[in-house]
MARFIVO-55445 format. One record per residue (C-alpha): residue in three letters; x, y, z. Coordinates in steps of 0.5 Angstrom, whole numbers, plus 2048, in hexadecimal, padded with zeros to 3 digits. Layout:
! residues N
ALAXYZ;...
! end
This chain:
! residues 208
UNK7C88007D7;UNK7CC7FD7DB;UNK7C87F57DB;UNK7C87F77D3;UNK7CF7F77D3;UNK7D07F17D8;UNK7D37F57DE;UNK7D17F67E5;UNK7CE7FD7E8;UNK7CE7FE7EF;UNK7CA8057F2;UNK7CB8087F9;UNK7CA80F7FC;UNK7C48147FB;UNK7C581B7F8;UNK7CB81F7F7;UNK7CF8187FA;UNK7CC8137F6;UNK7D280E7F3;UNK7D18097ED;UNK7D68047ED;UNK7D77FF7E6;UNK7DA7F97E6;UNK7DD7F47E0;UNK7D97EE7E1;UNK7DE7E87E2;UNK7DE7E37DC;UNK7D97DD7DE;UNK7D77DC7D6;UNK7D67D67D3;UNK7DB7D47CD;UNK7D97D87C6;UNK7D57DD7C9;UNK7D77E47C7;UNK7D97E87CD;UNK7D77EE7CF;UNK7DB7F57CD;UNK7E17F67D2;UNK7E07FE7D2;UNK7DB8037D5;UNK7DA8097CF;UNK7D98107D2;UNK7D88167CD;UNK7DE81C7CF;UNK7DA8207D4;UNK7D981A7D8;UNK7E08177D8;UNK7E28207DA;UNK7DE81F7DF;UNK7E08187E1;UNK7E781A7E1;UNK7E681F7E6;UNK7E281A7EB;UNK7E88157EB;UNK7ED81B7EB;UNK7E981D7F2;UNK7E78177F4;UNK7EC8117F3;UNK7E98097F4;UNK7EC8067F8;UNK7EF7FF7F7;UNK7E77FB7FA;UNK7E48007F4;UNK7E97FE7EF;UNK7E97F77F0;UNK7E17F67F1;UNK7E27F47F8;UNK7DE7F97FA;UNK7D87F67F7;UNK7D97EF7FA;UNK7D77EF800;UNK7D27F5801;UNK7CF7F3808;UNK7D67F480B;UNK7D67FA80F;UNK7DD7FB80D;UNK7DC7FC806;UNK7D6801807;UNK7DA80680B;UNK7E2805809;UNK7E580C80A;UNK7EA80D803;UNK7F180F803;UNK7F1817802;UNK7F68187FB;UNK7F681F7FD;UNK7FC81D802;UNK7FF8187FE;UNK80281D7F9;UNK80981F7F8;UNK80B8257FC;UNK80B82B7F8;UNK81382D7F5;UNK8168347F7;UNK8158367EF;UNK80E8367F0;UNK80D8397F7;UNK81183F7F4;UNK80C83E7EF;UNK80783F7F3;UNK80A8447F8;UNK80B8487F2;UNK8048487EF;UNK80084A7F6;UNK80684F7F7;UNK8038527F0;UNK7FC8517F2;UNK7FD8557F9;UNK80085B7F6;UNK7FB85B7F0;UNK7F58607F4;UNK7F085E7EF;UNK7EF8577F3;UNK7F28567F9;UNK7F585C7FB;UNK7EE85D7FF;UNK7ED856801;UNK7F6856804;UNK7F485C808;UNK7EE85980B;UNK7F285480E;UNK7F6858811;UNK7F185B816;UNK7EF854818;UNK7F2853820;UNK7F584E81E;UNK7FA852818;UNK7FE85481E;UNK80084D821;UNK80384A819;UNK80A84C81B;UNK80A849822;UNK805843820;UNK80A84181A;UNK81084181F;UNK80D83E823;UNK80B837820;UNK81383881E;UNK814836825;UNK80E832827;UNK80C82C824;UNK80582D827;UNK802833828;UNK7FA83582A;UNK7F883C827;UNK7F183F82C;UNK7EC845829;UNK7E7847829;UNK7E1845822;UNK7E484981D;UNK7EA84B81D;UNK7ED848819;UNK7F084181B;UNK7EE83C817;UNK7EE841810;UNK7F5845812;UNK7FA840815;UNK7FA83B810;UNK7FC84080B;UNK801842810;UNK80483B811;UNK80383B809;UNK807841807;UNK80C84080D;UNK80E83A80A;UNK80E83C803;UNK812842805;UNK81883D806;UNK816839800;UNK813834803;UNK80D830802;UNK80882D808;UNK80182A808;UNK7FB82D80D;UNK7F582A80F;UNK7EF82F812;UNK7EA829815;UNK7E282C814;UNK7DB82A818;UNK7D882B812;UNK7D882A80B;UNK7D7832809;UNK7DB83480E;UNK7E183080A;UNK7DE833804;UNK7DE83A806;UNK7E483A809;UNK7E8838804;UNK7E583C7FF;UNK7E5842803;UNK7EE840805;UNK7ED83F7FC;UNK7EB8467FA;UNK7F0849800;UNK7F58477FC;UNK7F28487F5;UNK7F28417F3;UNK7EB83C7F2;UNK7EA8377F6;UNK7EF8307F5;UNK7F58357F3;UNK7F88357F9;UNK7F28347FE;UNK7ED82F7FE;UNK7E982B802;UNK7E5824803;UNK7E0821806;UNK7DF81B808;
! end
């Protein structure tokens, strides 16, 4: 489709991370030869999920200026680490995070969803630490938390930071890094339905 429109197509990647990039081809045609159509037709469902794809997964300026193709041989191209978009959105105002605090408060007191969930929290032995981890990240800038394999570390204290700052109407940014894959996955979407959202709400991940 590509050649018969007069544009470039470059393919890399295998499976669910297979990547295909189109390019404009630039205008090297003799005089009085018709060029080529300048846009790429997709049907409505393609363009949703196109749409989404851009929306997760921003080009960066060697994509958008086709520089990514240019030089296929050099190593930095083949493995440029992308801008993370997510850090680089605005922090949230005070009328949406007592927006959201209001939402998880009636979510948490409506027993048919999270009444169950809320209470198996409070039985992890890190539930009795939430107050004197919160006080002290106030008064340290670095601070290293020991346990034991499941008790809570890596699902439970950054809901702990997330609601003490939300408590005060203030806004933060958390990262929790994952060896793997599925471990980033199935935490976020465990920290998800704690909190009676879907994954991209408040929680997300990415893997690179």
């Amino acid at each position: 489709m590509c050649k018969k429109m007069g544009m470039i197509s470059k393919s890399k990647g295998y499976g669910e991370r297979r990547c295909l990039s189109v390019y404009k081809t630039k205008n090297t045609q003799a005089p009085g030869k018709e060029e080529g159509p300048s846009k790429l037709g997709f049907s409505e469902e393609a363009r949703q999920i196109l749409l989404d794809l851009f929306t997760h997964y921003p080009p960066d300026d060697a994509e958008l200026n086709g520089d990514a193709v240019k030089n296929p041989g050099d190593k930095a191209a083949k493995i440029r680490w992308k801008t993370d978009t997510a850090f680089s959105r605005p922090a949230m105002q005070k009328h949406d995070i007592a927006k959201k605090v209001k939402m998880l408060t009636s979510k948490l007191s409506d027993p048919r969803q999270l009444r169950k969930i809320s209470e198996d929290r409070s039985k992890l032995p890190i539930a009795s630490f939430k107050d004197h981890i919160s006080s002290t990240l106030e008064n340290h800038q670095v601070v290293l938390i020991s346990g034991e394999t499941g008790c809570g570390k890596t699902t439970q204290v950054p809901q702990y930071i997330l609601d003490h700052v939300w408590g005060k109407g203030e806004s933060c940014k958390i990262i929790c890094t994952q060896p793997r894959r599925i471990s980033a996955m199935s935490v976020a979407e465990r920290i998800s339905v704690e909190r009676g959202e879907t994954v991209g709400d408040t929680v997300g991940y990415k893997v690179y």
